[in-house]
TORMIDO-43710 format. One line per 8 residues: number of its first residue (from 1); their letters; for each residue x, y, z of N, C-alpha, C, O. Coordinates in nm, 4 decimals, always signed. Layout:
N
NUM	a	X/Y/Z/X/Y/Z/X/Y/Z/X/Y/Z | ...;
END
This chain:
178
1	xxxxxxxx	+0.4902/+2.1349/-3.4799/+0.4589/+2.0067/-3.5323/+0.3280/+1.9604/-3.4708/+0.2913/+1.9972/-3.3592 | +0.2529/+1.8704/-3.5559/+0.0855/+1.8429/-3.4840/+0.1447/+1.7324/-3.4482/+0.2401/+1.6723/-3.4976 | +0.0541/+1.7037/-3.3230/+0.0395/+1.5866/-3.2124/+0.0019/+1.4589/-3.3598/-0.0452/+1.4807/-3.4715 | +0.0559/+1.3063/-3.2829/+0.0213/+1.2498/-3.3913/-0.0695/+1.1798/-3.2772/-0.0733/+1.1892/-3.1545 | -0.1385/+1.1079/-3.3707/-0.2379/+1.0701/-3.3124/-0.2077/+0.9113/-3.2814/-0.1622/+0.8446/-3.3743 | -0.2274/+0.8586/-3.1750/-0.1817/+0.7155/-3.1749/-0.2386/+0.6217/-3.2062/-0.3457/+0.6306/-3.1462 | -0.2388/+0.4495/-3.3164/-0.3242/+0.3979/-3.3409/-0.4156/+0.3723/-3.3262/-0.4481/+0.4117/-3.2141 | -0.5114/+0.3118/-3.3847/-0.6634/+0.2785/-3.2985/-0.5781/+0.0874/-3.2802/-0.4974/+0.0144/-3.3377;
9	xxxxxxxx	-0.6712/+0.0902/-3.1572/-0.6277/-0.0617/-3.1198/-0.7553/-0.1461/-3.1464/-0.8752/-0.1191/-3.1536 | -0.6862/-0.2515/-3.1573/-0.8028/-0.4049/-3.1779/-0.8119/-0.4741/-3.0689/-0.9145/-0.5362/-3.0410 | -0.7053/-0.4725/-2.9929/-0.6704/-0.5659/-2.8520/-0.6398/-0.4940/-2.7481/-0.5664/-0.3958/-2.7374 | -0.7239/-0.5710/-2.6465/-0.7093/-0.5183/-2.5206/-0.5604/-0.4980/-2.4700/-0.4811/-0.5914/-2.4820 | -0.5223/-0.3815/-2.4153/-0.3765/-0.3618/-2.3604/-0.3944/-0.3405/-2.2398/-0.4446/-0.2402/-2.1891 | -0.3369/-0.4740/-2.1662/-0.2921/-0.4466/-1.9954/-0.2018/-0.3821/-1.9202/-0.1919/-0.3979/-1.7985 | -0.1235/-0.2976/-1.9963/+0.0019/-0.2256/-1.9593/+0.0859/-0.2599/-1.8929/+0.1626/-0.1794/-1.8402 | +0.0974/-0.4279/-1.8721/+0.2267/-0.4978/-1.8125/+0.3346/-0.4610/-1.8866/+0.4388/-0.4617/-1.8211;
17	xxxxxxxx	+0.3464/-0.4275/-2.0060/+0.4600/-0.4148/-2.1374/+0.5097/-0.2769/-2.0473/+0.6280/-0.2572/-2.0196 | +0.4339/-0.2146/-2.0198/+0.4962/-0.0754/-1.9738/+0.5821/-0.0540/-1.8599/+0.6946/-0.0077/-1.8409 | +0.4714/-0.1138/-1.7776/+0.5609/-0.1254/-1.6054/+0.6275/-0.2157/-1.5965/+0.6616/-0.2295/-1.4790 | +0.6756/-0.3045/-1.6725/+0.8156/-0.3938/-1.6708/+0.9262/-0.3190/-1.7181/+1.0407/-0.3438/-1.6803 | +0.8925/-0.2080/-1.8172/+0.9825/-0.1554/-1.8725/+1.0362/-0.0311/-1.7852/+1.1551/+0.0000/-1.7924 | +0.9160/+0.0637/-1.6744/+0.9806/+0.1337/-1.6351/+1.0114/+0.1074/-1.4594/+1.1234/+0.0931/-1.4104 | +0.8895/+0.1060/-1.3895/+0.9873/+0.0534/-1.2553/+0.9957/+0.1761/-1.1671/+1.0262/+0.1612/-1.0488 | +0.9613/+0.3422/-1.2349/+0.9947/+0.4287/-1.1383/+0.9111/+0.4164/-1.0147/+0.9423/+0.4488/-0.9002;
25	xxxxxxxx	+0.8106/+0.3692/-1.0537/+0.7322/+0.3583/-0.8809/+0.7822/+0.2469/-0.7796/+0.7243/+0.2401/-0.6712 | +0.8897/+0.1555/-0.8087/+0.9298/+0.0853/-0.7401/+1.0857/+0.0836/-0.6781/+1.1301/+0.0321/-0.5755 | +1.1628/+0.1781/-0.8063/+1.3019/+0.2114/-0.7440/+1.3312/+0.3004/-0.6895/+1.4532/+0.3039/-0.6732 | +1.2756/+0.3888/-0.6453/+1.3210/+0.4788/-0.5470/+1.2728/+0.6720/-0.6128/+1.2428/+0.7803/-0.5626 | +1.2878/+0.6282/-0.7127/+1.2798/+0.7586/-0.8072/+1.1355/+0.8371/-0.7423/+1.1269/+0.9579/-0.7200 | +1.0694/+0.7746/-0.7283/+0.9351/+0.8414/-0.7137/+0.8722/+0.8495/-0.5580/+0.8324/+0.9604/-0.5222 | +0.8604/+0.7280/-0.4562/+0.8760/+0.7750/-0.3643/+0.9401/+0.7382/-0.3059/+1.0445/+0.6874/-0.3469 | +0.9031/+0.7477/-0.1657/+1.0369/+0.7191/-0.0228/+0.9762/+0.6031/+0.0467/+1.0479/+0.5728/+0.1420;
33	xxxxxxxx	+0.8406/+0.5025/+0.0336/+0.7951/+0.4196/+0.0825/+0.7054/+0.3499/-0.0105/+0.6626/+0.3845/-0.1206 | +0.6861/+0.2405/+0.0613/+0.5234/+0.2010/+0.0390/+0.4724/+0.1968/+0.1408/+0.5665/+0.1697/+0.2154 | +0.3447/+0.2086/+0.2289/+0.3022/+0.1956/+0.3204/+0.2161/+0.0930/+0.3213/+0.1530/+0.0648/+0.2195 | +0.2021/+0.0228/+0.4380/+0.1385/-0.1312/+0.4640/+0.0156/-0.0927/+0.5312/+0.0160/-0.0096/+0.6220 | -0.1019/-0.1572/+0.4847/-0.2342/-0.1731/+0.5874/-0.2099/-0.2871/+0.6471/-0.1631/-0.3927/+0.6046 | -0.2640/-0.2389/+0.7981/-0.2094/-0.3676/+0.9151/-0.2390/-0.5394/+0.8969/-0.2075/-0.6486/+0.9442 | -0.3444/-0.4588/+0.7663/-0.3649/-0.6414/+0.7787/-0.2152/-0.7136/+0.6765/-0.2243/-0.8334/+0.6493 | -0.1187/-0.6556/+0.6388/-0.0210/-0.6635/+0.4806/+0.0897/-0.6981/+0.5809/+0.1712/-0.7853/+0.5510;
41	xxxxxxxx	+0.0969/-0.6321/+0.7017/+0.2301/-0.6689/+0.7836/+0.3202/-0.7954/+0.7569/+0.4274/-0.8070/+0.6975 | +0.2191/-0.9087/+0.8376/+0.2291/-1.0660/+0.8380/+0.3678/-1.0776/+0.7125/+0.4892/-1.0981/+0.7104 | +0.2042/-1.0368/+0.5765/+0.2875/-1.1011/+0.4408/+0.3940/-1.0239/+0.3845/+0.4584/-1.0601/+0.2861 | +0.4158/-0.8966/+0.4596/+0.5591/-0.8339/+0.4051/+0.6435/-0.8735/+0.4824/+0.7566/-0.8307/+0.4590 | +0.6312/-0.9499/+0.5800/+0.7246/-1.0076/+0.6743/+0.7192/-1.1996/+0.6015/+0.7999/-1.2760/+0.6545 | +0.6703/-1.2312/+0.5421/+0.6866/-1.3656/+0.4824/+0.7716/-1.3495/+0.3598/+0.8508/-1.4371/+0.3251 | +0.7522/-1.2203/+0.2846/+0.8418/-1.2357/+0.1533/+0.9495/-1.1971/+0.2204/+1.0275/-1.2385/+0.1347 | +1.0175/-1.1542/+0.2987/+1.1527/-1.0986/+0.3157/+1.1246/-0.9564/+0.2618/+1.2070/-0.9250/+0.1759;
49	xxxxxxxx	+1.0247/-0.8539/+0.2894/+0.9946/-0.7122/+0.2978/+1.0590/-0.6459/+0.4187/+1.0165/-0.6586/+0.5335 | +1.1759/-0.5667/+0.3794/+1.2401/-0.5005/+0.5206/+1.1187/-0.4033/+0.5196/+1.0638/-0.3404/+0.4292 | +1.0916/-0.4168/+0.6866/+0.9583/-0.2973/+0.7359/+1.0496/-0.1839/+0.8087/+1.1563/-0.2027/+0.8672 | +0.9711/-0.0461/+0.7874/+1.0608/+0.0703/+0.8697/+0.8820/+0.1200/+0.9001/+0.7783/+0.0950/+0.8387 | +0.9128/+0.2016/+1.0272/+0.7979/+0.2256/+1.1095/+0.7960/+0.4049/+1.0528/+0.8896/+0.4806/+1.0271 | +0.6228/+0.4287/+1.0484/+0.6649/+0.5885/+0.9924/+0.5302/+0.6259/+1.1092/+0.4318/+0.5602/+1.1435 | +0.5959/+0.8025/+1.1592/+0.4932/+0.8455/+1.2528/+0.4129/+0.9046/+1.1493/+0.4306/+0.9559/+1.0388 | +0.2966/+0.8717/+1.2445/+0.1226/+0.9182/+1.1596/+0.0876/+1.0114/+1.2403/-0.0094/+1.0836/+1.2169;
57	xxxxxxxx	+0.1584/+1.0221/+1.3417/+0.1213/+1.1634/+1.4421/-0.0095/+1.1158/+1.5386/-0.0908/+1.0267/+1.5140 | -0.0041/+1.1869/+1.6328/-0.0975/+1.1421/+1.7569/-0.0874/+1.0285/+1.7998/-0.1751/+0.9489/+1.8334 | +0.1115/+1.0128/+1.7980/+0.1100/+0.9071/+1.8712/+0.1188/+0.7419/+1.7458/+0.1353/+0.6389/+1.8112 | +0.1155/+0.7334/+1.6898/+0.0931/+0.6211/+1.5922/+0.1608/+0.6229/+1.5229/+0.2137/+0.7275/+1.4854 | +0.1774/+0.5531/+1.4948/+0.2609/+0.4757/+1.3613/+0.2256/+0.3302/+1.2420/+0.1794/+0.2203/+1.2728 | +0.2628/+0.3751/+1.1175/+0.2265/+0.3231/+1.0376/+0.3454/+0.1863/+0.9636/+0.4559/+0.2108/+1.0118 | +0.3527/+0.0960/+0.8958/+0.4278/+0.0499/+0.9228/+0.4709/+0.0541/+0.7165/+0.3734/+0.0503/+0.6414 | +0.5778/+0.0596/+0.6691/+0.5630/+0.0519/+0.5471/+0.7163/+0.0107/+0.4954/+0.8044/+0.0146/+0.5812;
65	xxxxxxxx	+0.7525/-0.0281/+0.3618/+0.8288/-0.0792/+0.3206/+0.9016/+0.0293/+0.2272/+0.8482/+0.0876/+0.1329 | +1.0367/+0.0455/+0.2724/+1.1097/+0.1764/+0.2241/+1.1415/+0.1251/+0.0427/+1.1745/+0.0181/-0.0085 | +1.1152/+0.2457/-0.0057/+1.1957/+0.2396/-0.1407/+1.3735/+0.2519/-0.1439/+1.4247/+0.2802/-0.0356 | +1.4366/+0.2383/-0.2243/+1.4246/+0.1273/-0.3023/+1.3199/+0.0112/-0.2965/+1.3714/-0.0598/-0.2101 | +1.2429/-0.0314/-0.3220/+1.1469/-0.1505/-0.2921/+1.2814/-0.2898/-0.3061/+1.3458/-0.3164/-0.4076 | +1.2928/-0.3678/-0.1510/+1.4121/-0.4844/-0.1711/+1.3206/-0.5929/-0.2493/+1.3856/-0.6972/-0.2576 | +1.2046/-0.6047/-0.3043/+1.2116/-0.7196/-0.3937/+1.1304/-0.6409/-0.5623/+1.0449/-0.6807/-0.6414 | +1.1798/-0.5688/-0.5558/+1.2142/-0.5117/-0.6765/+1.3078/-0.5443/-0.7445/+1.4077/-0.4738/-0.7302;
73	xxxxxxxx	+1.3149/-0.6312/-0.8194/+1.4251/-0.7244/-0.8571/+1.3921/-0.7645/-1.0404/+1.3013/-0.8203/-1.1020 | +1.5115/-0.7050/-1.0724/+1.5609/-0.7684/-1.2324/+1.4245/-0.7098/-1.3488/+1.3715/-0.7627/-1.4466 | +1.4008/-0.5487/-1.2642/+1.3102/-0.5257/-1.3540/+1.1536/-0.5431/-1.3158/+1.0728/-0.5113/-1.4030 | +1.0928/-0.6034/-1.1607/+0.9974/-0.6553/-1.1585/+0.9573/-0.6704/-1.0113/+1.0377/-0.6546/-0.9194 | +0.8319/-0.7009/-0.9950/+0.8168/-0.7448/-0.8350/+0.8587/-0.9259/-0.8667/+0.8279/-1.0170/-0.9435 | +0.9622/-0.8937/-0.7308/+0.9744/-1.0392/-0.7314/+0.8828/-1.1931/-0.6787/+0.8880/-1.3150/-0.6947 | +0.8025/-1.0901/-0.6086/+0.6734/-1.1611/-0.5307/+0.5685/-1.1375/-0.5677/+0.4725/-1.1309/-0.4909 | +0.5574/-1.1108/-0.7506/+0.4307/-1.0541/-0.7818/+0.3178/-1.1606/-0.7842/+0.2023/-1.1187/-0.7930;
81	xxxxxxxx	+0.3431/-1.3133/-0.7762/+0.2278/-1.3938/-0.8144/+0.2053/-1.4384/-0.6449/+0.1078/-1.5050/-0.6099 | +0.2730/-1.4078/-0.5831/+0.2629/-1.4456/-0.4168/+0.1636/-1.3869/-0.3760/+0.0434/-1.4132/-0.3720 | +0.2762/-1.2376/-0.3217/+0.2213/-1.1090/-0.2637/+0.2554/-0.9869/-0.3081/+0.3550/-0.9686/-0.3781 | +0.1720/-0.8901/-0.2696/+0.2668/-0.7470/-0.2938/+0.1621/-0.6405/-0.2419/+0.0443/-0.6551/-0.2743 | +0.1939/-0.5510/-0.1754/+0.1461/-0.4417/-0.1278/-0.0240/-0.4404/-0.2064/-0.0513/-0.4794/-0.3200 | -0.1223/-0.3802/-0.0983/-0.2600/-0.3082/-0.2132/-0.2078/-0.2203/-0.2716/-0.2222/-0.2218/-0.3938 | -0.1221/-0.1026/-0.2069/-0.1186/-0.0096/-0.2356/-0.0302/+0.0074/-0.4137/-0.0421/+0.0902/-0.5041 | +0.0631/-0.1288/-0.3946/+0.1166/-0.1649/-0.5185/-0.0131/-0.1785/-0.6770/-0.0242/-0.1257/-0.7877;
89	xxxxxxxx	-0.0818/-0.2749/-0.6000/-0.1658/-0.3551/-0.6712/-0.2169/-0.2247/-0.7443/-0.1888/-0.2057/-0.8626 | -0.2999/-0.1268/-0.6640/-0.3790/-0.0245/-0.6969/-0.3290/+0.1098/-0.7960/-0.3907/+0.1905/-0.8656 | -0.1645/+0.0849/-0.7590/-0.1226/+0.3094/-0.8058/-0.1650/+0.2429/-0.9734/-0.2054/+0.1316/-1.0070 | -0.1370/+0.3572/-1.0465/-0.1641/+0.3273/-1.1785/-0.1147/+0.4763/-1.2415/-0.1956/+0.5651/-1.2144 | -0.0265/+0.5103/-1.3009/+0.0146/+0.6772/-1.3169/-0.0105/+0.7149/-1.4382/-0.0388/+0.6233/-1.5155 | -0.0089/+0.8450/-1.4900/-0.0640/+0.8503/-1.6085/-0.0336/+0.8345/-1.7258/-0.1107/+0.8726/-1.8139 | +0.1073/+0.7639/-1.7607/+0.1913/+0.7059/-1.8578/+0.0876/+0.6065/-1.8773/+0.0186/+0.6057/-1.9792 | +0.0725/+0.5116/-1.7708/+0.0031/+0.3825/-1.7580/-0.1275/+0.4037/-1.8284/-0.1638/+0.3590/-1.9372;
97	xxxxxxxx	-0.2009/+0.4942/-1.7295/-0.3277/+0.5454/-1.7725/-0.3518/+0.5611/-1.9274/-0.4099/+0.4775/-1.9966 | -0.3068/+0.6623/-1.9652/-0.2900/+0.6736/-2.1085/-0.2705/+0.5933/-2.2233/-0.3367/+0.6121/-2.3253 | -0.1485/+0.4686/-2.2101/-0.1588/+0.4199/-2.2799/-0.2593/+0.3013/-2.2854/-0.2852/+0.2472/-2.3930 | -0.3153/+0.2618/-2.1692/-0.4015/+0.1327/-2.1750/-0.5665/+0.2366/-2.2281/-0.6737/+0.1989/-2.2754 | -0.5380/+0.3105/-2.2077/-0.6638/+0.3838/-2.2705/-0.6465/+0.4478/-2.3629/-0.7059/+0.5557/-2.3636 | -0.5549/+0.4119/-2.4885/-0.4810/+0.4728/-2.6056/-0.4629/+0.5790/-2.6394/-0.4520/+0.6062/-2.7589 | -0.4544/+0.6726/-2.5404/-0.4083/+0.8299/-2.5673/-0.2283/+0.8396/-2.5985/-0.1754/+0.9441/-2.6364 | -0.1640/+0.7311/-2.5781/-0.0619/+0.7573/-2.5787/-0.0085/+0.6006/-2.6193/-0.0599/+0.5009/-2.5686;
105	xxxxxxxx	+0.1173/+0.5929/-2.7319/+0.1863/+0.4978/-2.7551/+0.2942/+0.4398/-2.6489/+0.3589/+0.4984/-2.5621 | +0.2902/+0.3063/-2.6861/+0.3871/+0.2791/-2.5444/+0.5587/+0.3112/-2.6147/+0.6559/+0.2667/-2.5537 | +0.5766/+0.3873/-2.7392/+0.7086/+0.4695/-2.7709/+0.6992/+0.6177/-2.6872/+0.7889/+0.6838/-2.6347 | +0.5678/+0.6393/-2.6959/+0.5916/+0.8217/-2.6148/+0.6202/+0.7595/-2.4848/+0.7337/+0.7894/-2.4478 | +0.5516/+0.6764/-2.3946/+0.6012/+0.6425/-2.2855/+0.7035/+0.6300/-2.2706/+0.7549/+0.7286/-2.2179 | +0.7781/+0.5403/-2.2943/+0.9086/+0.5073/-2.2988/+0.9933/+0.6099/-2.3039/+1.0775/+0.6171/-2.2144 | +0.9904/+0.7218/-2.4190/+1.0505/+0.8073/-2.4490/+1.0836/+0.9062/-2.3127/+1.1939/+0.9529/-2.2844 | +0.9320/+0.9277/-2.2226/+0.9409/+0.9970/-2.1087/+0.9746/+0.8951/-1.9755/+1.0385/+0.9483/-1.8847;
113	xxxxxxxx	+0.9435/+0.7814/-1.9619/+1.0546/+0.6696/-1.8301/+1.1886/+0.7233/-1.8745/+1.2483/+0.7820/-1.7843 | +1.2592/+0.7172/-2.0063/+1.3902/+0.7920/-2.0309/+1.4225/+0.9092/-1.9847/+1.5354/+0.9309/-1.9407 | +1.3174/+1.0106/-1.9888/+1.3496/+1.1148/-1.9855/+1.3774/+1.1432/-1.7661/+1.4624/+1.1897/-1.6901 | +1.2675/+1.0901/-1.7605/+1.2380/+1.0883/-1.6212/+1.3827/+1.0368/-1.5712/+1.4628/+1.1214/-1.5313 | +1.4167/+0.9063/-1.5723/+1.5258/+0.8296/-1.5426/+1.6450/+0.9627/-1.5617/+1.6963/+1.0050/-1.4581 | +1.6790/+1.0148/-1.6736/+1.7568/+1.0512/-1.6926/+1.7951/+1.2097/-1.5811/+1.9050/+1.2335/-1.5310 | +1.6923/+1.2802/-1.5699/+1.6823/+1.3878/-1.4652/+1.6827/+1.3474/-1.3464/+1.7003/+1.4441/-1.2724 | +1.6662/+1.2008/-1.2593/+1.6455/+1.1313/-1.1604/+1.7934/+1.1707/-1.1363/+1.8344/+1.2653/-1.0691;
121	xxxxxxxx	+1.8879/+1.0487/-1.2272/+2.0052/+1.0509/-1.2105/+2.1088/+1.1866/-1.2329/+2.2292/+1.1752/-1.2097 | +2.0709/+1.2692/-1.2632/+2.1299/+1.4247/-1.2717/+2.0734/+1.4224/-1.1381/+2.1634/+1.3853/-1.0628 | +1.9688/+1.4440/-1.0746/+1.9975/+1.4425/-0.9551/+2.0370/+1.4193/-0.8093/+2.0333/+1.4971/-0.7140 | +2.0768/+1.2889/-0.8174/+2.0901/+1.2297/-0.7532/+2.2526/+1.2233/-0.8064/+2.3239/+1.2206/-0.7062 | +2.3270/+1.2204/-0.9209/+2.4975/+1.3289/-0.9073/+2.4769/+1.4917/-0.8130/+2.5710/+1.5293/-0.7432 | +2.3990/+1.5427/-0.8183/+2.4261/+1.6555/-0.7801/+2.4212/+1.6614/-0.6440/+2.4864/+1.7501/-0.5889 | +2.3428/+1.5677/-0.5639/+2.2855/+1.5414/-0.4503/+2.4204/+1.4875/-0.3731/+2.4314/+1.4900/-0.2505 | +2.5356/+1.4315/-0.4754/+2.6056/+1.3591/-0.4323/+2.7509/+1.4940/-0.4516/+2.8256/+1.5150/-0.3560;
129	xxxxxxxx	+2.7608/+1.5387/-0.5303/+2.8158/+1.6827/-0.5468/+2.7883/+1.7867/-0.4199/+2.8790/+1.8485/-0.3643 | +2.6786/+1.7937/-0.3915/+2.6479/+1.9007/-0.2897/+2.6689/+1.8420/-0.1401/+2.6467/+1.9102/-0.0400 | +2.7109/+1.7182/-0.1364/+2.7324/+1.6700/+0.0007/+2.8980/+1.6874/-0.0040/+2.9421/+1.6808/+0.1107 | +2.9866/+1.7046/-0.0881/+3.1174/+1.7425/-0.1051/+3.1236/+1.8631/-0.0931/+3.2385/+1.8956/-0.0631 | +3.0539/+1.9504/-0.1020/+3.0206/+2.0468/-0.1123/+3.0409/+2.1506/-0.2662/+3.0531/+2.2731/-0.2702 | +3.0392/+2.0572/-0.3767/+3.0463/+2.1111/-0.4686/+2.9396/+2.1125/-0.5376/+2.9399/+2.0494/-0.6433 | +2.8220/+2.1835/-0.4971/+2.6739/+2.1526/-0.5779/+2.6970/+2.2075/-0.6936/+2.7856/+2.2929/-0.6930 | +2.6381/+2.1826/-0.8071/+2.6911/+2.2316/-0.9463/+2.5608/+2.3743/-0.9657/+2.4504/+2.3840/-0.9121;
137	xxxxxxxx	+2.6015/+2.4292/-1.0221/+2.4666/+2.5657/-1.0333/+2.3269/+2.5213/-1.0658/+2.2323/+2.5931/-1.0333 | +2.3039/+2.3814/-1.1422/+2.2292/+2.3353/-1.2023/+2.1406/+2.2867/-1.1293/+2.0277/+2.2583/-1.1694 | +2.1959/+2.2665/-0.9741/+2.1134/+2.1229/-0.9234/+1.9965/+2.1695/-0.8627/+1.9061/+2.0885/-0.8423 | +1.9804/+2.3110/-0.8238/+1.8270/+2.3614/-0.8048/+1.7203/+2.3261/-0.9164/+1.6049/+2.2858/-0.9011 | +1.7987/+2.3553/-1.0466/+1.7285/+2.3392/-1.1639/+1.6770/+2.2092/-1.1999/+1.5738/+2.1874/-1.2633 | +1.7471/+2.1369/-1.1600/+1.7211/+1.9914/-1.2289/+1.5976/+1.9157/-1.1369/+1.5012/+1.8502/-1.1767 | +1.6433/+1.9542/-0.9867/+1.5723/+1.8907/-0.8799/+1.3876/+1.9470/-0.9011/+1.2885/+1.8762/-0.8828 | +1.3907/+2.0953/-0.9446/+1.2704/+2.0909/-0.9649/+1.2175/+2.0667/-1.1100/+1.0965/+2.0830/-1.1257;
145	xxxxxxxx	+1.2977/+2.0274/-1.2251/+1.2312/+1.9472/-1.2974/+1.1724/+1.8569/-1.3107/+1.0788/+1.8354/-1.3877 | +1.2489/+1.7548/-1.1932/+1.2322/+1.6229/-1.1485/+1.0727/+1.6185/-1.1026/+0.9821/+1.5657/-1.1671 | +1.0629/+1.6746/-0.9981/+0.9324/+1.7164/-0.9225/+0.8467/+1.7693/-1.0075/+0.7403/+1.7116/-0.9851 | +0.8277/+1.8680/-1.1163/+0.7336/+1.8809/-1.2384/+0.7274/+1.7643/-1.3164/+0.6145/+1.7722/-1.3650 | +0.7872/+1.6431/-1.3659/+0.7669/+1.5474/-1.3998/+0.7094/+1.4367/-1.3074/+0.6264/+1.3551/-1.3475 | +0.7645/+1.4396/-1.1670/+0.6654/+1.3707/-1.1180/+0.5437/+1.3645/-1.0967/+0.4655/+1.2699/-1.1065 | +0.5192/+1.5430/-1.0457/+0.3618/+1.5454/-1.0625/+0.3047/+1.5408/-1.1724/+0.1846/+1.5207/-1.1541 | +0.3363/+1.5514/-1.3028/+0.2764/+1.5333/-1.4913/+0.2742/+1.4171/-1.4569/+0.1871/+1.3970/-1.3722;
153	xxxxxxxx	+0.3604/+1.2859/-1.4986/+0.3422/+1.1891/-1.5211/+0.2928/+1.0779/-1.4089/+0.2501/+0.9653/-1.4341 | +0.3106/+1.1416/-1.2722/+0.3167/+0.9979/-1.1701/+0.2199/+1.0468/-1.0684/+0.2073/+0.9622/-0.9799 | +0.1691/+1.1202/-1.0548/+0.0599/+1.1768/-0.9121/-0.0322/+1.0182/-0.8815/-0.0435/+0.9191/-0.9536 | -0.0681/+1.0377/-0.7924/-0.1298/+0.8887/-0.7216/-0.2295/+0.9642/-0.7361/-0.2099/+1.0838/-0.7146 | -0.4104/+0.9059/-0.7896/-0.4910/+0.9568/-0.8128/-0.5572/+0.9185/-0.6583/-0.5734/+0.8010/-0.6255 | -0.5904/+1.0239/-0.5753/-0.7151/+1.0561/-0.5098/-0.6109/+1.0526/-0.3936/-0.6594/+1.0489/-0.2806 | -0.4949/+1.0531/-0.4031/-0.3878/+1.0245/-0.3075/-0.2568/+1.1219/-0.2738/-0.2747/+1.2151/-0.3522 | -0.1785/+1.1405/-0.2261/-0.0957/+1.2495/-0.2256/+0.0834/+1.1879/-0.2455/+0.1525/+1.1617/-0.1471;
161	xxxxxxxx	+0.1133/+1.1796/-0.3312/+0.2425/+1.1062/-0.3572/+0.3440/+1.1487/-0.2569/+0.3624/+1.2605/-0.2088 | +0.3964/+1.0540/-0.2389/+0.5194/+1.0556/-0.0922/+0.6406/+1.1330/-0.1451/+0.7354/+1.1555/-0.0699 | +0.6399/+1.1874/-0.3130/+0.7236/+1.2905/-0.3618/+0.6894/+1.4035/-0.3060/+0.7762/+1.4821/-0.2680 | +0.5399/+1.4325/-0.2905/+0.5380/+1.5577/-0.2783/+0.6040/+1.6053/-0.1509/+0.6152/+1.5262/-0.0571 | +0.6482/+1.7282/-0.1414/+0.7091/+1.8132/-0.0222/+0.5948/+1.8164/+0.1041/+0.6428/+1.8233/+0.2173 | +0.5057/+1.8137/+0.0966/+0.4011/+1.8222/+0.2089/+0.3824/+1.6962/+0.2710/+0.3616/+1.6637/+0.3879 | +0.3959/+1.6276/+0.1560/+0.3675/+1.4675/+0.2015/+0.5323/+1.3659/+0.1901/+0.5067/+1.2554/+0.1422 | +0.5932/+1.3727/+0.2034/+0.7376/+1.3329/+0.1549/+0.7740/+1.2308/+0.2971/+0.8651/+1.1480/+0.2958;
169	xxxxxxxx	+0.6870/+1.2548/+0.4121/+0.7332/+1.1160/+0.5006/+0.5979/+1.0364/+0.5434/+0.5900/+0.9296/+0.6040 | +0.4973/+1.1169/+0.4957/+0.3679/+1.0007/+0.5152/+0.2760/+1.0384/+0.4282/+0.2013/+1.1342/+0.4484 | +0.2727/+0.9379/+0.2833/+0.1763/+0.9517/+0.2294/+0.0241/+1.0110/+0.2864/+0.0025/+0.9853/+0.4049 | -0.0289/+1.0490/+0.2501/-0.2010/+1.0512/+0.2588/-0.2852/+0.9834/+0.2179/-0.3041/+0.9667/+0.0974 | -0.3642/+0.9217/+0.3236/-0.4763/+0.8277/+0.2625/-0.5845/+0.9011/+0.2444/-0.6272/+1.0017/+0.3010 | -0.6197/+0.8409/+0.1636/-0.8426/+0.8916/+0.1740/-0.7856/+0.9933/+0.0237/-0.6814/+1.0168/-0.0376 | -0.9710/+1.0384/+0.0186/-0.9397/+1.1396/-0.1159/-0.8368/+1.2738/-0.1232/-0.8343/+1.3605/-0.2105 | -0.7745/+1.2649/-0.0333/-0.6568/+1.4128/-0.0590/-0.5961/+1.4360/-0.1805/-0.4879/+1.3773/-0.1815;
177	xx	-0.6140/+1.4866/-0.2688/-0.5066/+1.5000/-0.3936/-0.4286/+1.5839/-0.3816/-0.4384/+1.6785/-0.3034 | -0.3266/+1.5595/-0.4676/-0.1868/+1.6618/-0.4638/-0.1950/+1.7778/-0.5180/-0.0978/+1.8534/-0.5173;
END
């Protein structure tokens, strides 16, 4: 079947329609933190941001706000007109990307937050299976689907996503890509 091609647009699209709808960068699905620049501390400590301390090695530590994100709430940042992470402000993944730059309809999106969501939660049964010790045959399979969809659709540009296996307890700052 040929690719269809997605409308031409008249109006600017901010892709709020999108990231209200999906949320994986904020529930847990995608990574294991957000990490705080020292100057963000203060105000993740004013919204009610539980902080967990992560080693940066040589001694240091970084200070960042674990996923689940706790004011991730009802679909949304709950402190979005307050405060909220740079690092929030800034990710932008390529669902996002795409559709605010019309390569992609916000139905194909959607279609793949579903799809994503849906392999999340297969894994995270199996995760819960294999601690009973009944891992199902599948759950190698699924877990690295998960991880091929994260890096397609969600890689942090110029950054190293806290999914990845190399990077999975301290993001990377600066230009490192995944």
């Amino acid at each position: 079947m040929a690719p269809t091609t997605p409308p031409v647009r008249h109006e600017p699209v901010d892709g709020s329609v999108l990231c209200l709808e999906c949320g994986l960068c904020c529930d847990g699905t995608l990574f294991k933190h957000t990490e705080l620049e020292d100057s963000e501390i203060a105000s993740a400590r004013s919204v009610g941001a539980p902080l967990i301390a992560i080693d940066a090695g040589q001694g240091t530590q970084v200070h960042a706000i674990p996923q689940r994100c706790a004011l991730f709430q009802g679909g949304c940042c709950s402190t979005f007109g307050r405060w909220r992470p740079k690092t929030c402000g800034d990710y932008t993944c390529e669902l996002l990307d795409g559709f605010v730059g019309g390569s992609r309809t916000l139905q194909e999106c959607l279609a793949t937050v579903r799809d994503v969501r849906d392999v999340a939660e297969a894994v995270r049964r199996n995760n819960l299976d294999a601690a009973r010790g009944e891992a199902p045959p599948e759950a190698p399979r699924m877990t690295a689907l998960l991880e091929v969809l994260r890096r397609r659709y969600f890689k942090v540009k110029g950054k190293r996503p806290a999914s990845d296996p190399e990077g999975a307890d301290r993001p990377a700052r600066g230009p490192e890509t995944a």
